[in-house]
Short mmCIF file of the C-alpha atoms (twelve columns), coordinates in Angstrom:
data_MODEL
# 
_entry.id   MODEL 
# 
loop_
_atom_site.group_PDB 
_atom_site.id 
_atom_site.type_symbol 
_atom_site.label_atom_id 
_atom_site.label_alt_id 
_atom_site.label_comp_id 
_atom_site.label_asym_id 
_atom_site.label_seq_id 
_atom_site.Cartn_x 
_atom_site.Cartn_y 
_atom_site.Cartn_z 
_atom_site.pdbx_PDB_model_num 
ATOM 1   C CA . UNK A 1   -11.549 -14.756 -3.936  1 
ATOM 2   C CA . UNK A 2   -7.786  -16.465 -3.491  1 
ATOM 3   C CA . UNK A 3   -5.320  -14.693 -1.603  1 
ATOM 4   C CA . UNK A 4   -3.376  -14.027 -5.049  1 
ATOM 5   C CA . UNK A 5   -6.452  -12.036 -6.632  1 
ATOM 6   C CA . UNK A 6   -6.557  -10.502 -3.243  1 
ATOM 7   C CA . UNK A 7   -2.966  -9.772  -2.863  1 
ATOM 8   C CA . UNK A 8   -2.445  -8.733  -6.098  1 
ATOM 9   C CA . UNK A 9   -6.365  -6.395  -5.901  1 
ATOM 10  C CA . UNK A 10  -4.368  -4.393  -2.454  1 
ATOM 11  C CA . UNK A 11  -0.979  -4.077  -4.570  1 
ATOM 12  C CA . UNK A 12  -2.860  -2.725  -7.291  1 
ATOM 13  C CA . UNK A 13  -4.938  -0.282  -4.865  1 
ATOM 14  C CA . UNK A 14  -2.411  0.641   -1.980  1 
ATOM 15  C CA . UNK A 15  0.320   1.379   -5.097  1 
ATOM 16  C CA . UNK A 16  -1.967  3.519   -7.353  1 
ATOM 17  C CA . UNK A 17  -2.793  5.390   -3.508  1 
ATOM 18  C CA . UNK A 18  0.748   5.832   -2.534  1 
ATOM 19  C CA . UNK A 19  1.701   6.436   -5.680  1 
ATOM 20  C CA . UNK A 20  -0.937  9.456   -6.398  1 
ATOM 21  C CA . UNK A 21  0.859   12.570  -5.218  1 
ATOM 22  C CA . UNK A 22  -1.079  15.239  -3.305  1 
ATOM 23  C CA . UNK A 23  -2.188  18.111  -5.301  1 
ATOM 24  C CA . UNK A 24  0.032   20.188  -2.332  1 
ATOM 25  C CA . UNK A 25  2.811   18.178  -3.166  1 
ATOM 26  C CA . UNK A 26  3.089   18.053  -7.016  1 
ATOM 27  C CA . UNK A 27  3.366   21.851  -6.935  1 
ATOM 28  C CA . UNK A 28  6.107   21.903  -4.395  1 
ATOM 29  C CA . UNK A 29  8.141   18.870  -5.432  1 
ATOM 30  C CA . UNK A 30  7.961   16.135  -7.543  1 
ATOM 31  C CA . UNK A 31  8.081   12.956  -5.545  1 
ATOM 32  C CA . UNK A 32  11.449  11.257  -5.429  1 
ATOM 33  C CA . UNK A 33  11.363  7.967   -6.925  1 
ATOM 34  C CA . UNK A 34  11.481  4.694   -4.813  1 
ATOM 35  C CA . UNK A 35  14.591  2.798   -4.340  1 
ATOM 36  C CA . UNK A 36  14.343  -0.451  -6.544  1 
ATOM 37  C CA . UNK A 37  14.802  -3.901  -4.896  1 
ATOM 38  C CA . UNK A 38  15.222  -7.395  -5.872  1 
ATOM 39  C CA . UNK A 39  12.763  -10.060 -4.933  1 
ATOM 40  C CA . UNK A 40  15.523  -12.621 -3.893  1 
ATOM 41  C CA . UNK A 41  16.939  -9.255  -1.432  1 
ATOM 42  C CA . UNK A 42  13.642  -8.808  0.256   1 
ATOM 43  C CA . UNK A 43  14.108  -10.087 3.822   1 
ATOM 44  C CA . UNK A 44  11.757  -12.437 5.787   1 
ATOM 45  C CA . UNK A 45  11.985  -9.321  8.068   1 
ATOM 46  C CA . UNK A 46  10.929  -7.060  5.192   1 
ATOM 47  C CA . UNK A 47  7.783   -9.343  4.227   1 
ATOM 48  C CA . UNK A 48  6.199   -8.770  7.640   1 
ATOM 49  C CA . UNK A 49  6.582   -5.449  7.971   1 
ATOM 50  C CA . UNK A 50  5.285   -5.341  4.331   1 
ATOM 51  C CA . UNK A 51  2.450   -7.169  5.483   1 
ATOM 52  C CA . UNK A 52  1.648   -5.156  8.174   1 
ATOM 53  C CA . UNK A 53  1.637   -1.850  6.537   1 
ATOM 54  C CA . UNK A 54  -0.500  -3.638  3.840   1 
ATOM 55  C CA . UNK A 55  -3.136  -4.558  6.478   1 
ATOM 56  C CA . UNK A 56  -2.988  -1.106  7.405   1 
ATOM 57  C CA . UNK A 57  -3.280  0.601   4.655   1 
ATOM 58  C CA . UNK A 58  -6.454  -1.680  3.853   1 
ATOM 59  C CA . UNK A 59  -8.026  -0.322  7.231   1 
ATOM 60  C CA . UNK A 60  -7.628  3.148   5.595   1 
ATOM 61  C CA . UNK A 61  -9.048  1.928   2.831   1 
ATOM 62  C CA . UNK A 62  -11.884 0.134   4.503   1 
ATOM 63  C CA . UNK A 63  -12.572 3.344   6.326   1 
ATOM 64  C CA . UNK A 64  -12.748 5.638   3.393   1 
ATOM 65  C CA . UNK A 65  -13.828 3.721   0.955   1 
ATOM 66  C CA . UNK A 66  -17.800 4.162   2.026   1 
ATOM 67  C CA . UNK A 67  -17.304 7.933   2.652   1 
ATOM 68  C CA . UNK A 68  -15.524 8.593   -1.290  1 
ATOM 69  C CA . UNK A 69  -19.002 6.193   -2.679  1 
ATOM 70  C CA . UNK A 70  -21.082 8.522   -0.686  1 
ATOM 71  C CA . UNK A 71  -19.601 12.121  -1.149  1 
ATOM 72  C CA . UNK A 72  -22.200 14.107  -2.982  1 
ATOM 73  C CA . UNK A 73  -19.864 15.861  -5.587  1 
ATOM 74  C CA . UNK A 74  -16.494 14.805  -7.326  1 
ATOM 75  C CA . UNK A 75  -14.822 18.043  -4.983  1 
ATOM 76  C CA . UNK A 76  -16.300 15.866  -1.694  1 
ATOM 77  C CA . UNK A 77  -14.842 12.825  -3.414  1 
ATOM 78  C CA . UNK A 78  -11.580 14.592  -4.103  1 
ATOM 79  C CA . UNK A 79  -11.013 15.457  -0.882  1 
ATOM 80  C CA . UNK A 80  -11.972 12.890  0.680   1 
ATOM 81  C CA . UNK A 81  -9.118  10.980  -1.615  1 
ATOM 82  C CA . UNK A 82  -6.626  13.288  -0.604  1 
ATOM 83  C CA . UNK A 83  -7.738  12.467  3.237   1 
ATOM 84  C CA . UNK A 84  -7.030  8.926   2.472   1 
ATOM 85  C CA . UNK A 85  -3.830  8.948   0.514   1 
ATOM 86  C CA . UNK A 86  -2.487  10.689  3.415   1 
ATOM 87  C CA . UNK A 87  -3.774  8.819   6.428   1 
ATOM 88  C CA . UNK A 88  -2.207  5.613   4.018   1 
ATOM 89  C CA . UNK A 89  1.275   8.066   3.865   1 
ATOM 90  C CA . UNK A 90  1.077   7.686   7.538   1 
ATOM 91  C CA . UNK A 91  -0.149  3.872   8.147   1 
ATOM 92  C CA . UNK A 92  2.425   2.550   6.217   1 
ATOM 93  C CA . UNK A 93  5.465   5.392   8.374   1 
ATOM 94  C CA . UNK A 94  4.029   4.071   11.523  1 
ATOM 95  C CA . UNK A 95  4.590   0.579   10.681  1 
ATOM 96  C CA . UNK A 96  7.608   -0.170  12.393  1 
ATOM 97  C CA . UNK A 97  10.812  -1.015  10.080  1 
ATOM 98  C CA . UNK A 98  8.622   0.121   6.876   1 
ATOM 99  C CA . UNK A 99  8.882   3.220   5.036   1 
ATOM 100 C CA . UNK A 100 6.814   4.008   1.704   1 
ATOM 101 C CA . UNK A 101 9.529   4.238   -0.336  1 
ATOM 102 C CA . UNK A 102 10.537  0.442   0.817   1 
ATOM 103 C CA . UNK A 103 6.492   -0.202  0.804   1 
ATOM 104 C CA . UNK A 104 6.189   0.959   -3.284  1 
ATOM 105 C CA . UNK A 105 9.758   -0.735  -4.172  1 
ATOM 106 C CA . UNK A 106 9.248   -4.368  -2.083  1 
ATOM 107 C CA . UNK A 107 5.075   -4.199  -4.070  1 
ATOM 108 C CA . UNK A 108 7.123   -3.057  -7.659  1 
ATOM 109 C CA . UNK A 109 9.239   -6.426  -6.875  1 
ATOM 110 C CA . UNK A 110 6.328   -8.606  -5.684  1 
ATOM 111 C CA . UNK A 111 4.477   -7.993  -8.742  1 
ATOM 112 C CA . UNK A 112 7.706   -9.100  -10.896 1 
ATOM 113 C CA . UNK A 113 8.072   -12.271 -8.486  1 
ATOM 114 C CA . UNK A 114 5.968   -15.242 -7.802  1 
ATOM 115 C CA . UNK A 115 8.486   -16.472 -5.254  1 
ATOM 116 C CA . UNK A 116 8.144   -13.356 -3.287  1 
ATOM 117 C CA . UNK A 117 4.525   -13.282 -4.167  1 
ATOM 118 C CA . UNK A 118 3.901   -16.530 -2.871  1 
ATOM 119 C CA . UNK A 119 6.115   -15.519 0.672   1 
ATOM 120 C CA . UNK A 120 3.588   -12.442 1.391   1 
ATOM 121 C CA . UNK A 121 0.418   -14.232 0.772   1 
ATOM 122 C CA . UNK A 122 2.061   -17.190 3.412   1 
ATOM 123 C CA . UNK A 123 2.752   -14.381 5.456   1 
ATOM 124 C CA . UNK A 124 -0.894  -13.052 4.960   1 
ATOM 125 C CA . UNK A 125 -2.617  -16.041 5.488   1 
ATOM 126 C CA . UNK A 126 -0.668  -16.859 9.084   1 
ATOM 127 C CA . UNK A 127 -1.981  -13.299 10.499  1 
ATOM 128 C CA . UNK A 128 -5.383  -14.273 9.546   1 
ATOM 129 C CA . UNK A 129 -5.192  -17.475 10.982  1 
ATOM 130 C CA . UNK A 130 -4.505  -16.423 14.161  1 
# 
């Protein structure tokens, strides 16, 4: 698999999981939406900590994952969902100069952007390297 399938396979996955609301939330509030920003504005600052909450977010993801496949009911499965879009809530606010709302808005712009695209899978592929 190339990084882009791959990068573009977490987008996909870490946006449809921060974007789900909780079931506590969407009765209390409707989610604000994120702030919208332009490829060419996204800081070489902003790609790492994008990076890093992306990594993050796929340990959450490689932790749950399993346990959702092995629930024995869709209730188990729900829940277990619900476990996991909040412990991603949290990976990506304990990622230091990352917030979700810049998270959702800098993935929104790196889908529209090959440049900035191409600047997250470099980014990517250094952390691996090392």
């Amino acid at each position: 698999m190339t990084f882009t399938t791959k990068l573009a396979t977490l987008l996909s996955a870490t946006a449809l999981a921060l974007a789900t609301p909780l079931a506590a939330q969407e009765t209390e509030q409707s989610l604000p939406q994120p702030a919208e920003i332009a490829a060419e504005d996204v800081t070489d600052g902003q790609v790492e900590a994008f990076v890093d909450a992306i990594l993050a977010v796929e340990e959450v993801r490689d932790e749950y994952t399993p346990l959702i496949e092995a629930a024995e009911d869709e209730a188990a499965q729900k829940e277990l969902v619900e476990e996991a879009n909040e412990a991603a809530f949290s990976a990506v606010g304990e990622v230091e100069n990352m917030d979700v709302d810049s998270y959702v808005a800098i993935a929104n712009a790196a889908g529209e952007s090959d440049a900035l695209n191409q600047r997250i899978i470099a980014r990517i592929s250094e952390l691996r390297e090392e």
